[in-house]
KEKE-3310 file (N, C-alpha, C; in steps of 0.2 Angstrom, whole numbers, plus 5000, padded with zeros to 4 digits):
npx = (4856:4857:4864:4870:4860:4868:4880:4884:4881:4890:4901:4897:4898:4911:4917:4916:4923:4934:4928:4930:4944:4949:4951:4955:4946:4934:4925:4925:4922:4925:4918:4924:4917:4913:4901:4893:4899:4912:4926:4936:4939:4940:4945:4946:4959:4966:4968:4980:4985:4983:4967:4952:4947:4958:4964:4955:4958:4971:4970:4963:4970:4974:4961:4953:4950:4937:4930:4915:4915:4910:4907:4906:4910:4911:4925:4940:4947:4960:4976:4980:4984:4988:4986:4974:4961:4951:4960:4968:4957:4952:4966:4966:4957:4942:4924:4914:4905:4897:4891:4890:4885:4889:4902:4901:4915:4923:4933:4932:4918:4908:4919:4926:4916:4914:4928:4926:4918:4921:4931:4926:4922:4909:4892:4885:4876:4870:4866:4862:4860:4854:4861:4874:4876:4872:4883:4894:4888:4897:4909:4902:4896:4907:4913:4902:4901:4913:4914:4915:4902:4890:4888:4876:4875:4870:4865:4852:4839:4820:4814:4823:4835:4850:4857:4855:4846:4857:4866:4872:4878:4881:4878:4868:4862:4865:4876:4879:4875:4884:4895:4893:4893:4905:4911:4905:4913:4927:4921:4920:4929:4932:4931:4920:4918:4914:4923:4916:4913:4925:4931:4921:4918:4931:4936:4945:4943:4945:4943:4939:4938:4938:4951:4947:4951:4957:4949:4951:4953:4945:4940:4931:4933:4934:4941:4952:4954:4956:4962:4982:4985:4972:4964:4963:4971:4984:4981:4986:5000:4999:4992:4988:4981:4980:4974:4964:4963:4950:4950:4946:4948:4956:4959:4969:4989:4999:4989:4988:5001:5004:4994:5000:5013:5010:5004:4993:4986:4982:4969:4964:4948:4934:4921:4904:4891:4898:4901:4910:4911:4901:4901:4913:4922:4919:4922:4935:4938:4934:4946:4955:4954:4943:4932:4919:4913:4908:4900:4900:4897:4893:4875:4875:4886:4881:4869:4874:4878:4866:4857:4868:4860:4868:4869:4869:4864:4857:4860:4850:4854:4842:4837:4825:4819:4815:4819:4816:4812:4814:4827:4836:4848:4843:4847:4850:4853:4858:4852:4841:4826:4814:4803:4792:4792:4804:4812:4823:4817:4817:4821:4817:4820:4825:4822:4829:4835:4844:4851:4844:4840:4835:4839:4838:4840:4840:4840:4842:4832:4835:4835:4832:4844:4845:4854:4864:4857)
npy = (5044:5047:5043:5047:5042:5046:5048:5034:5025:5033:5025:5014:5014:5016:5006:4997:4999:4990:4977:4959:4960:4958:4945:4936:4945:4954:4967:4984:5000:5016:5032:5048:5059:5075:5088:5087:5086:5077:5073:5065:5048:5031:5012:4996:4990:4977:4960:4961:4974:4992:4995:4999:5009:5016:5018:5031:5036:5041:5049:5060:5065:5075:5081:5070:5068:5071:5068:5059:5041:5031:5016:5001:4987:4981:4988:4978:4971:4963:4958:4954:4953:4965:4980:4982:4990:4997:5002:5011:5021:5024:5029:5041:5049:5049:5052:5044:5031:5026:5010:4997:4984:4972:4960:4945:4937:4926:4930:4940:4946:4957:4960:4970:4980:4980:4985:4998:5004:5003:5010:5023:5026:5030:5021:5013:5003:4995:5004:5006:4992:4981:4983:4984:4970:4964:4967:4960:4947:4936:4935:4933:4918:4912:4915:4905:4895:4889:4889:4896:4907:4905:4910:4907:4908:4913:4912:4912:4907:4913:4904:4895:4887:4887:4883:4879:4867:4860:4865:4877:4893:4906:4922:4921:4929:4950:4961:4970:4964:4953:4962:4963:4949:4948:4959:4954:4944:4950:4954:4941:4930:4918:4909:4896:4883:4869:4854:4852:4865:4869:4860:4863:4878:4881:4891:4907:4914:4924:4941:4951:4968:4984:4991:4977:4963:4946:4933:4917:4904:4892:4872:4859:4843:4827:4816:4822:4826:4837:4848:4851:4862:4870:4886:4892:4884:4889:4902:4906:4910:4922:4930:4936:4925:4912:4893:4881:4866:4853:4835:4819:4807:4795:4799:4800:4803:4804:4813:4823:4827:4832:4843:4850:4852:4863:4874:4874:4870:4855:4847:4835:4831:4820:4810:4809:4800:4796:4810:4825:4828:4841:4845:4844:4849:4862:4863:4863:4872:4883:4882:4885:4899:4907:4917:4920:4911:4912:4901:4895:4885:4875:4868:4854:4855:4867:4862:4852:4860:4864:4853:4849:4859:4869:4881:4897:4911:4918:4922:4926:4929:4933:4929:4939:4927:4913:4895:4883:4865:4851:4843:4856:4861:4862:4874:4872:4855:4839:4828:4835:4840:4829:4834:4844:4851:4850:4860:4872:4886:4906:4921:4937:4944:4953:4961:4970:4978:4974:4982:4972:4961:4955:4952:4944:4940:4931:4924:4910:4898:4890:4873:4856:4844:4826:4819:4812:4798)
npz = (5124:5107:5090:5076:5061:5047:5051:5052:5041:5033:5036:5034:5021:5020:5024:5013:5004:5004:5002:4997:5002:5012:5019:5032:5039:5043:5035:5039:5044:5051:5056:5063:5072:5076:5083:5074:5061:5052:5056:5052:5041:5040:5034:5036:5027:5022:5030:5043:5040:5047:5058:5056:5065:5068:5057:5056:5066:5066:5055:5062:5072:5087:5084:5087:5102:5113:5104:5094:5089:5075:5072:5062:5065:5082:5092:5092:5108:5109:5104:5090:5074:5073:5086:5101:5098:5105:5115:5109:5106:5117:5123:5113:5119:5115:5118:5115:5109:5094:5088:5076:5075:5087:5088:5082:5082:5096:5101:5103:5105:5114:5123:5119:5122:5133:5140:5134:5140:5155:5154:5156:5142:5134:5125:5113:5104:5088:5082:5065:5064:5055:5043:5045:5048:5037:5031:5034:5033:5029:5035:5047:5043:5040:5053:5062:5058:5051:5038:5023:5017:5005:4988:4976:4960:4944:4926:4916:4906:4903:4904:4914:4908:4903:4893:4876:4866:4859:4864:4865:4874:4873:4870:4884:4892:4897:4889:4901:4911:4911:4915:4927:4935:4932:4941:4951:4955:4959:4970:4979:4989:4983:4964:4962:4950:4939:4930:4920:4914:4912:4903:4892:4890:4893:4904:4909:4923:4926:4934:4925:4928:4929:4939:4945:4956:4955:4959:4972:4961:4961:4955:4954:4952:4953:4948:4945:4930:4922:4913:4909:4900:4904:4902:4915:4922:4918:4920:4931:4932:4928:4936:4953:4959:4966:4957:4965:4962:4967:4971:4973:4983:4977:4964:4952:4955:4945:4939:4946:4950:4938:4936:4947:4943:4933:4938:4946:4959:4970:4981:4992:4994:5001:4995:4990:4986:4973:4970:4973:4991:4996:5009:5016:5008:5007:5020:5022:5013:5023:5032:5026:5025:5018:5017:5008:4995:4976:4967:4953:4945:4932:4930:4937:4946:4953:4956:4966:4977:4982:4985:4994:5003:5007:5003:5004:4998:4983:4968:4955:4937:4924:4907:4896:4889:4878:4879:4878:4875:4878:4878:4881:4892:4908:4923:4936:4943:4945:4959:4965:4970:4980:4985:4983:4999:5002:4994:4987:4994:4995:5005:5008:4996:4980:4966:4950:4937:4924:4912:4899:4908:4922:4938:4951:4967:4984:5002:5006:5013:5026:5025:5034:5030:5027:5022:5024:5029)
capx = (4860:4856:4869:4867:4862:4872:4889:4886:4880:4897:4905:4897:4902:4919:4921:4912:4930:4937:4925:4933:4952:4949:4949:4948:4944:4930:4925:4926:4924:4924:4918:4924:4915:4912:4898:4887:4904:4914:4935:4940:4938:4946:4944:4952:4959:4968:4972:4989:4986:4980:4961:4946:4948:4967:4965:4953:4963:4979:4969:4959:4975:4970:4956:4949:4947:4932:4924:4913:4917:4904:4910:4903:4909:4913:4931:4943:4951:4965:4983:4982:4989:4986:4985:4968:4957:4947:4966:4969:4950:4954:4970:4964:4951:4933:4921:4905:4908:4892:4893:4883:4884:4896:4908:4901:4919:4920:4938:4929:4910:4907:4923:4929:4911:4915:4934:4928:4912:4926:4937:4921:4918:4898:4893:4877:4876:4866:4865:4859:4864:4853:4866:4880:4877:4873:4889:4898:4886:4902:4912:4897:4896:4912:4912:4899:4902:4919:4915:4913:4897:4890:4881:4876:4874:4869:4862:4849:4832:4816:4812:4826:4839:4856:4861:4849:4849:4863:4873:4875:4877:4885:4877:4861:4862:4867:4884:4879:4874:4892:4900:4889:4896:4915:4912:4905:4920:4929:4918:4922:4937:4934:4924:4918:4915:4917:4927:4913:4913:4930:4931:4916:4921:4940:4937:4951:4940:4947:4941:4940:4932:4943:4949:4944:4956:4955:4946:4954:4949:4944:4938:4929:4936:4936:4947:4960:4955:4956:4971:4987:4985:4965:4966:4960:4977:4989:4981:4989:5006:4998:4988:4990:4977:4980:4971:4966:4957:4946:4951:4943:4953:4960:4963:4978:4994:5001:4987:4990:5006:5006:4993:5003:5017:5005:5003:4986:4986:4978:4969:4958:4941:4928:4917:4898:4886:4903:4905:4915:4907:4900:4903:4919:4924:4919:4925:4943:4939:4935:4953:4961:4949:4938:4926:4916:4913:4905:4898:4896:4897:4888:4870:4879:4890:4875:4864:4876:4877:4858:4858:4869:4857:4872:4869:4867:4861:4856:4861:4849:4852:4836:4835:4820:4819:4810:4822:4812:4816:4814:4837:4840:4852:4840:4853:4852:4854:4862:4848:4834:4822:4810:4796:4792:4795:4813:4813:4824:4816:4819:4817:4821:4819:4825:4821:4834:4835:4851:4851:4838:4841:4833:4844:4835:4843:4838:4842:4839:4828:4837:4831:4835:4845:4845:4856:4868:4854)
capy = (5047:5045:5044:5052:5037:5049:5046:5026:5026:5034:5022:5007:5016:5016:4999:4992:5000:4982:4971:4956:4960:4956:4939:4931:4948:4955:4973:4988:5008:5021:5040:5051:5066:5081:5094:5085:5088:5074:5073:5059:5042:5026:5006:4990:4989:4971:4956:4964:4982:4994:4994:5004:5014:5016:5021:5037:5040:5043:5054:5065:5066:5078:5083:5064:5069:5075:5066:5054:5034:5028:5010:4997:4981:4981:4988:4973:4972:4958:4957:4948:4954:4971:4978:4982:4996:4998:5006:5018:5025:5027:5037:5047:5052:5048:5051:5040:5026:5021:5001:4995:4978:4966:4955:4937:4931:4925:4931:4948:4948:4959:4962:4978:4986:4981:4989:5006:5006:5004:5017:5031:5030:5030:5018:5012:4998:4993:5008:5003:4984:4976:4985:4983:4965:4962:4969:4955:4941:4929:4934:4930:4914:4910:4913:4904:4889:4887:4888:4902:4909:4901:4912:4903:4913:4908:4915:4908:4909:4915:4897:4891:4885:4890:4882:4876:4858:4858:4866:4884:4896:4912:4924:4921:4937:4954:4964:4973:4956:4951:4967:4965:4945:4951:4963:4952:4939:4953:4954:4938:4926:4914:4908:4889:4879:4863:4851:4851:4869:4872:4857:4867:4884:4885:4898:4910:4915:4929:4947:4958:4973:4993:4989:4972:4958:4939:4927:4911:4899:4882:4868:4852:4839:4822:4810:4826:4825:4845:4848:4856:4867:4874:4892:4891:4882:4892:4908:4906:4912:4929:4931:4935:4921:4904:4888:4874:4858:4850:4830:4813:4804:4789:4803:4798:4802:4805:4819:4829:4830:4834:4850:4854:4856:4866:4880:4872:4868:4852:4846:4830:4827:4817:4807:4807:4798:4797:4816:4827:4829:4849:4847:4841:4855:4870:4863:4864:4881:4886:4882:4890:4906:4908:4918:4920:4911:4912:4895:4899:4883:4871:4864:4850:4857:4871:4856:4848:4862:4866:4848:4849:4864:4873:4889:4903:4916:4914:4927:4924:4932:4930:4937:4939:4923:4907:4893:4878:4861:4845:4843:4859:4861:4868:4878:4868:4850:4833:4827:4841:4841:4825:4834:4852:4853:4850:4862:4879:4896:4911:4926:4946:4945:4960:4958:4973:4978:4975:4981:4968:4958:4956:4950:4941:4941:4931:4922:4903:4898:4885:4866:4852:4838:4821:4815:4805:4792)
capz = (5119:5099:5087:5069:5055:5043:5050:5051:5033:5029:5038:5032:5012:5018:5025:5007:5000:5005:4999:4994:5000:5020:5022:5035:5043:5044:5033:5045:5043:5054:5056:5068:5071:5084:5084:5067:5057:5050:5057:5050:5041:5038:5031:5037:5021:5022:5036:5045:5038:5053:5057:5051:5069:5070:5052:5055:5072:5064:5053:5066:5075:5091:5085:5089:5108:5114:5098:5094:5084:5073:5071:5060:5071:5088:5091:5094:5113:5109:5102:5086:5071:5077:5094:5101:5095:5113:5119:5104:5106:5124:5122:5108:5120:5110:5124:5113:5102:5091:5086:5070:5078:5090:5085:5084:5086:5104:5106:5103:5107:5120:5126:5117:5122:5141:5140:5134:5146:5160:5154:5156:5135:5134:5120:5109:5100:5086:5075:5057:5065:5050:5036:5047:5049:5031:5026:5036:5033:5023:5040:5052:5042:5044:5062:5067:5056:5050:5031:5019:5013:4998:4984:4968:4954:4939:4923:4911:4902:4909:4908:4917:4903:4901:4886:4871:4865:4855:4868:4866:4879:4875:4878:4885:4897:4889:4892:4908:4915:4911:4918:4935:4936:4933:4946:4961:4957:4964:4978:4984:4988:4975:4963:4962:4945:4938:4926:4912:4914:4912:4898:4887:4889:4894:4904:4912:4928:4932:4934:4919:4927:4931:4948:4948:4958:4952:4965:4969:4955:4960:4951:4956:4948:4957:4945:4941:4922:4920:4907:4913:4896:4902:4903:4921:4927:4915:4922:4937:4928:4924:4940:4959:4962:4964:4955:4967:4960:4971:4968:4976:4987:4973:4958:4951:4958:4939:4934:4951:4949:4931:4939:4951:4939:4929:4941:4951:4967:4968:4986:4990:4998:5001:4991:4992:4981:4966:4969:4978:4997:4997:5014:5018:5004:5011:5027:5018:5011:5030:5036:5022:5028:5011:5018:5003:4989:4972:4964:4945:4939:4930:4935:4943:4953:4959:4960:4971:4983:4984:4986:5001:5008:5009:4996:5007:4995:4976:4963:4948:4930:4920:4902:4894:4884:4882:4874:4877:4874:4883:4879:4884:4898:4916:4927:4941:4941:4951:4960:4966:4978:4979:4989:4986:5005:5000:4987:4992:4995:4996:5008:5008:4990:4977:4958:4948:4931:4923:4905:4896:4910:4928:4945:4956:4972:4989:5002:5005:5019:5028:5028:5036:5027:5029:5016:5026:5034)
cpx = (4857:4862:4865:4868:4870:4877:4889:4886:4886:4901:4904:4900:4910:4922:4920:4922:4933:4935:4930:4940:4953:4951:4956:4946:4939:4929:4923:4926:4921:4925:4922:4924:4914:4907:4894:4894:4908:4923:4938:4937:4940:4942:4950:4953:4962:4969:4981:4989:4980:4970:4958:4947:4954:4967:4961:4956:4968:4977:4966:4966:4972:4965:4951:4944:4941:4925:4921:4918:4912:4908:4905:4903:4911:4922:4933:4946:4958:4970:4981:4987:4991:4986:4976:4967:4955:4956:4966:4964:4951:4961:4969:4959:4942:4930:4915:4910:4900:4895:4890:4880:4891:4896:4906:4907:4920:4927:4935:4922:4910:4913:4927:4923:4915:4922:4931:4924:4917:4930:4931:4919:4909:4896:4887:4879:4868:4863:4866:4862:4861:4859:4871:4882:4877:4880:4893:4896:4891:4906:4908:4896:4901:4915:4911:4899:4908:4919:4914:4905:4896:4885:4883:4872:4873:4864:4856:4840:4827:4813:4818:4833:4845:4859:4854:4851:4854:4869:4877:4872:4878:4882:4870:4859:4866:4874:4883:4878:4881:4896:4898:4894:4902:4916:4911:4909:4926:4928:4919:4928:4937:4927:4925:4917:4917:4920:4923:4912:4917:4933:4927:4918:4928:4941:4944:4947:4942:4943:4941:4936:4939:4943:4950:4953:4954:4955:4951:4949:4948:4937:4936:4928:4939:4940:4953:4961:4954:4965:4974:4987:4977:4969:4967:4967:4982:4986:4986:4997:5005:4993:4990:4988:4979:4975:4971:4960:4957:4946:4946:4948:4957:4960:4970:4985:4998:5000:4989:4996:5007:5001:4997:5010:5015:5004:4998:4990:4981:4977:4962:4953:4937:4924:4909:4893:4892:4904:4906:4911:4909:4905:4909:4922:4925:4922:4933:4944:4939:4942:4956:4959:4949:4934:4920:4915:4907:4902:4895:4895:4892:4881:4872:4881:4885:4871:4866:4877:4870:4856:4860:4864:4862:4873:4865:4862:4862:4857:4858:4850:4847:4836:4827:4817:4817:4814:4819:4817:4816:4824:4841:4841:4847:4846:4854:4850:4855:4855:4841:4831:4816:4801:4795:4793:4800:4817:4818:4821:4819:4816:4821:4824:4821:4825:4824:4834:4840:4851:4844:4837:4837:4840:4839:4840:4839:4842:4840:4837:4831:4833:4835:4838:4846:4849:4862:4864:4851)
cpy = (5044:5047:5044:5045:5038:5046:5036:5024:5025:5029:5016:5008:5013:5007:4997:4994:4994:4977:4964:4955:4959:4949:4938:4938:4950:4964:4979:4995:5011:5028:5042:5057:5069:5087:5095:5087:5081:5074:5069:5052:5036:5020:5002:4989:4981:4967:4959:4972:4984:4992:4998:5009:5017:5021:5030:5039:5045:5049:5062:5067:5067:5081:5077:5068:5075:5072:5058:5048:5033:5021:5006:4989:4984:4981:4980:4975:4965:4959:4954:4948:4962:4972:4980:4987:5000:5004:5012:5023:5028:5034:5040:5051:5053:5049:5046:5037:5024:5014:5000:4989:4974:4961:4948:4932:4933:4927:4940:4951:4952:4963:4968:4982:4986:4985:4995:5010:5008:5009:5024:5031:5028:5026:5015:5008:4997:4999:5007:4994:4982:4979:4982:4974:4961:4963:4964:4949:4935:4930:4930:4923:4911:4908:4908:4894:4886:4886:4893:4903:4907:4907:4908:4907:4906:4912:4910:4913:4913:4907:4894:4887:4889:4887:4879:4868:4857:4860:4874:4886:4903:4916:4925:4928:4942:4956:4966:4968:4954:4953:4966:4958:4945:4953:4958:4945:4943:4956:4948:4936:4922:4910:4898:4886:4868:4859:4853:4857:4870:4868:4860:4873:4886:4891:4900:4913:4918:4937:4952:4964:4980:4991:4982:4967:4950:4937:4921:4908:4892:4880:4863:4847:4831:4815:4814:4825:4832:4844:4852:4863:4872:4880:4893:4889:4888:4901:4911:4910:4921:4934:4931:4932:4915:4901:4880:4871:4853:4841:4824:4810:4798:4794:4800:4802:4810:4811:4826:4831:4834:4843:4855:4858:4864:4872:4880:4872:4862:4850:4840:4829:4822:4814:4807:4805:4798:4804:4819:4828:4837:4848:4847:4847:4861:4871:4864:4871:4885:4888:4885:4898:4911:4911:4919:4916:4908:4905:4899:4891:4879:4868:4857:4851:4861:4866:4853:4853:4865:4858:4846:4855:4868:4880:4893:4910:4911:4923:4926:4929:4929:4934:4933:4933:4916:4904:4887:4873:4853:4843:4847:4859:4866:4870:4877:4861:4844:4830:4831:4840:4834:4826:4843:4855:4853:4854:4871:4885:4899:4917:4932:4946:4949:4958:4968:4972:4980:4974:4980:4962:4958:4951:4949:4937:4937:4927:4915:4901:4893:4877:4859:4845:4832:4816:4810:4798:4788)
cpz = (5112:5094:5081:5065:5050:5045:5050:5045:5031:5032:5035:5022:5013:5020:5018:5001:4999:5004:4996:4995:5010:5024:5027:5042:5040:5040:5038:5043:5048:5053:5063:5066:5077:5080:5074:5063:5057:5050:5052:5045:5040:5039:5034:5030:5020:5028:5038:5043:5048:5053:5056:5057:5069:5064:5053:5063:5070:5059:5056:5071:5082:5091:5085:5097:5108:5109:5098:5089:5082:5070:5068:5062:5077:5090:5094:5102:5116:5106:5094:5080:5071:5084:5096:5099:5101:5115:5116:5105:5111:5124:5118:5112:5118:5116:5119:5108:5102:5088:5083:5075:5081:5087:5086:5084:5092:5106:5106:5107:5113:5124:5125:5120:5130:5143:5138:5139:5151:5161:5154:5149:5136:5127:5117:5104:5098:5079:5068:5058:5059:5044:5040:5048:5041:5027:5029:5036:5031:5030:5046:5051:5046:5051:5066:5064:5052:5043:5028:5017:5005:4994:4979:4963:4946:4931:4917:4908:4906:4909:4911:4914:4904:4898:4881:4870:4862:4860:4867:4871:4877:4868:4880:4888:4892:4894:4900:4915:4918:4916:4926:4937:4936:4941:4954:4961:4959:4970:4984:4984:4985:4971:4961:4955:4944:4933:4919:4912:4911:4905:4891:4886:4890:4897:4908:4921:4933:4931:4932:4921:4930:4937:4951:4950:4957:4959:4965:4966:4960:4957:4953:4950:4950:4955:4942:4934:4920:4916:4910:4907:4899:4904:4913:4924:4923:4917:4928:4936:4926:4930:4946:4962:4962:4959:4959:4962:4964:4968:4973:4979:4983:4965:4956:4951:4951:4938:4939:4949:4942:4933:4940:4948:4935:4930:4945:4954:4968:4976:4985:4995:4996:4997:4991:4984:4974:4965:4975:4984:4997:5004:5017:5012:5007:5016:5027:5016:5019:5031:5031:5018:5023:5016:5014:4997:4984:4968:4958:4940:4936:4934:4938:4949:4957:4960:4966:4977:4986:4987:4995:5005:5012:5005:5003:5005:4988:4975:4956:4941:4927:4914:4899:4887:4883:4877:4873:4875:4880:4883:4883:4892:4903:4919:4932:4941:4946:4953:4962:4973:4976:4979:4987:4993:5006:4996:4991:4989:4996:4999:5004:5001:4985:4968:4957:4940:4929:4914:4903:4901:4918:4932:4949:4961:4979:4994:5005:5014:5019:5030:5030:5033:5030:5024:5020:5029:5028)
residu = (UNK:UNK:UNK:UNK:UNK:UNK:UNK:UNK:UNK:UNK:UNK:UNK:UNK:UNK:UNK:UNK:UNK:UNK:UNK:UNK:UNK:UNK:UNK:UNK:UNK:UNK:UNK:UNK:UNK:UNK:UNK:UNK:UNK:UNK:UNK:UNK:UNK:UNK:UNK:UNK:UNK:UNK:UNK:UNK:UNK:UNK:UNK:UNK:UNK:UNK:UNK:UNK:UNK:UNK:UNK:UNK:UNK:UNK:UNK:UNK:UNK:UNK:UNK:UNK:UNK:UNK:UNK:UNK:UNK:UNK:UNK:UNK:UNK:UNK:UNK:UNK:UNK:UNK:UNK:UNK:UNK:UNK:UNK:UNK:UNK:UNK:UNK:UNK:UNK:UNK:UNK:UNK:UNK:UNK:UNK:UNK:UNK:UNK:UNK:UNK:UNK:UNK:UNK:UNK:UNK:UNK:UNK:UNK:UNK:UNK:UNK:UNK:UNK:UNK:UNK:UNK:UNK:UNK:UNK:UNK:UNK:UNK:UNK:UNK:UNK:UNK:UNK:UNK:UNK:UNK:UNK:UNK:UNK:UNK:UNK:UNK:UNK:UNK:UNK:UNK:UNK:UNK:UNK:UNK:UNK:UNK:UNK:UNK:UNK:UNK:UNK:UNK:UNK:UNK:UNK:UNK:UNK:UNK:UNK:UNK:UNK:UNK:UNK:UNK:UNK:UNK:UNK:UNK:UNK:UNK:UNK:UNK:UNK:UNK:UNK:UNK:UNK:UNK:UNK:UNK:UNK:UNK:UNK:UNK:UNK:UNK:UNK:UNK:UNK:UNK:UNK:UNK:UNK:UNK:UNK:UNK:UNK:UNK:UNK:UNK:UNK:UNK:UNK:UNK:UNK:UNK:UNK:UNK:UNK:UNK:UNK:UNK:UNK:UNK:UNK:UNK:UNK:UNK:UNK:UNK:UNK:UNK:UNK:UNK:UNK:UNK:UNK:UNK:UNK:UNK:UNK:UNK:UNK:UNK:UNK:UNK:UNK:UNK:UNK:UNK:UNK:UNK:UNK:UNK:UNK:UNK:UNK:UNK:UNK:UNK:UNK:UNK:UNK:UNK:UNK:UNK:UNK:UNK:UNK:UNK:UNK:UNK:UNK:UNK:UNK:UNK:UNK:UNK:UNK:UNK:UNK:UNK:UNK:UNK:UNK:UNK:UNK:UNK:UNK:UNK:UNK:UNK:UNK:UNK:UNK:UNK:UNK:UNK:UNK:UNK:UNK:UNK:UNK:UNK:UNK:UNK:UNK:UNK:UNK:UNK:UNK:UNK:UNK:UNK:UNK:UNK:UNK:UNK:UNK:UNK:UNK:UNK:UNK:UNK:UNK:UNK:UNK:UNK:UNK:UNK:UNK:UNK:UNK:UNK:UNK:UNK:UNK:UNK:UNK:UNK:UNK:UNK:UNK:UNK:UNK:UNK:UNK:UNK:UNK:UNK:UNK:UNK:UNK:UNK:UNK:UNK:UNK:UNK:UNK:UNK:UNK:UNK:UNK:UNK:UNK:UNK:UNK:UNK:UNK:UNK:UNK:UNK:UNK:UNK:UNK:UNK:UNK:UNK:UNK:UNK:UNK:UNK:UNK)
# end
């Protein structure tokens, strides 16, 4: 049997509905059609809301039976916040279910394909699997590593610069630049910066775009010297996102408190080298099931996770501008790479014109650290 691109297409459109609003579930849309025509469709819209197939069941009512499923993961066959998916297909009658791709979690993998096989449905997996995998790549992370998907974004010159010597910044990139970075901090769970960011600019780090939903904010900040006045903690008051701040393990006592008054949320890790440990971070962002997030902040703070060889993807804004300068600020920073063999690449590459501005987009070819020995 062959199953039609078109309707997984539609399906992967429709999961993309929920970008950003899933966590710690995985994005999900389902067609169901009979006789090259279109019944139904439906989105996992939120964790605890029904699922992307439930959803176009309950739309196709009886005229499910007899029809196909185009599924962008692999139906669930568990209890959890929901019931299974694998059952509802079965009694709605579906005779074929297409699969973009299976569920690399292990309470899932595999085991909703083998339940619908047994019940007589007929079933293919793998239909547009490279789109369908990419659209969960921050959940697939998560998965397979207990930490959210790291992109580092960053905007600068065409030599590299994101501030001039004296210290401006705003706005190297043009308006549309802006609007696209608003927008994919409503694409993840939250976005990353650091003290000297938050000290310099004051930002509020929420999500000015039509639609758009504010990320959680956090801050690395490992002596808890961020003010209880910066916008960033007092946004919290006007927002349905938190503000944690990422502290060191001997912060003092006093300024936490004085956050947590504040509206933050303050939590403490790790130490490496007098700054905060990436890793022992993300592994905190894991548990408290980030599956995405954005790092915008300062060359430090990206330095420190390029550093860890923990950037998953890179977002660069480039504008067409040469600032020069032995002072000014490069965009990535902390310590670097010692050896061009150390240095991070990038694969499956996209360069995009946004305005006056280019988007260089890839993702980072993984290398092996040695920073603990």
């Amino acid at each position: 049997m062959a199953g039609n691109p078109k309707f997984m297409q539609k399906a992967l459109i429709e999961a993309e509905k929920a970008r950003g609003r899933t966590r710690p579930n995985p994005m999900v849309g389902c067609v169901i059609a009979k006789n090259n025509s279109v019944i139904a469709v439906g989105h996992h819209v939120r964790a605890g809301a029904p699922h992307a197939e439930i959803m176009a069941l309950r739309r196709a009512g009886e005229r499910a039976r007899g029809a196909d499923a185009y599924v962008t993961l692999e139906p669930c066959d568990h209890h959890g916040r929901t019931g299974p998916c694998t059952e509802s297909l079965i009694a709605a009658g579906i005779k074929r279910v297409f699969v973009g791709m299976r569920d690399p979690n292990p309470i899932v993998d595999g085991r909703g394909l083998r339940r619908l096989r047994q019940a007589g449905v007929i079933v293919e997996v793998g239909l547009l699997n490279d789109s369908c995998a990419q659209l969960n790549e921050a959940y697939a992370r998560y998965i397979c590593c207990q930490r959210p998907f790291v992109v580092a974004k960053m905007a600068q010159s065409l030599d590299g610069r994101v501030a001039t010597r004296t210290g401006q910044s705003q706005w190297i990139t043009g308006r549309k630049a802006r609007e696209l970075g608003h927008r994919m901090r409503d694409q993840h769970d939250a976005i990353v910066v650091g003290r000297g960011t938050v000290t310099a600019d004051d930002p509020q780090l929420t999500c000015r775009c039509s639609g758009g939903r504010d990320p959680v904010r956090i801050v690395l900040d490992s002596e808890a010297r961020v003010s209880p006045d910066a916008k960033v903690v007092r946004a919290t008051k006007g927002s349905n996102a938190p503000t944690w701040i990422a502290v060191g393990p001997k912060a003092p006592a006093r300024r936490r408190a004085a956050l947590d008054r504040a509206g933050a949320e303050t939590f403490s890790c790790r130490l490496y080298r007098g700054r905060l440990d990436i890793e022992d971070l993300l592994a905190m962002l894991g548990e408290r099931e980030l599956l995405s997030v954005l790092v915008e902040g300062g060359p430090t703070v990206l330095g420190s996770f390029f550093d860890a060889g923990l950037v998953d993807k890179v977002a660069a804004f480039i504008a067409p501008m040469i600032i020069g300068g032995e002072k000014a600020t490069a965009s990535v920073g902390a310590l670097g790479a010692g050896l061009l063999t150390d240095a991070c690449r990038l694969r499956d590459m996209q360069v995009t014109e946004i305005g006056s501005d280019l988007l260089v987009t890839g993702y980072a070819v993984p290398i092996i650290k040695t920073r603990r020995q």
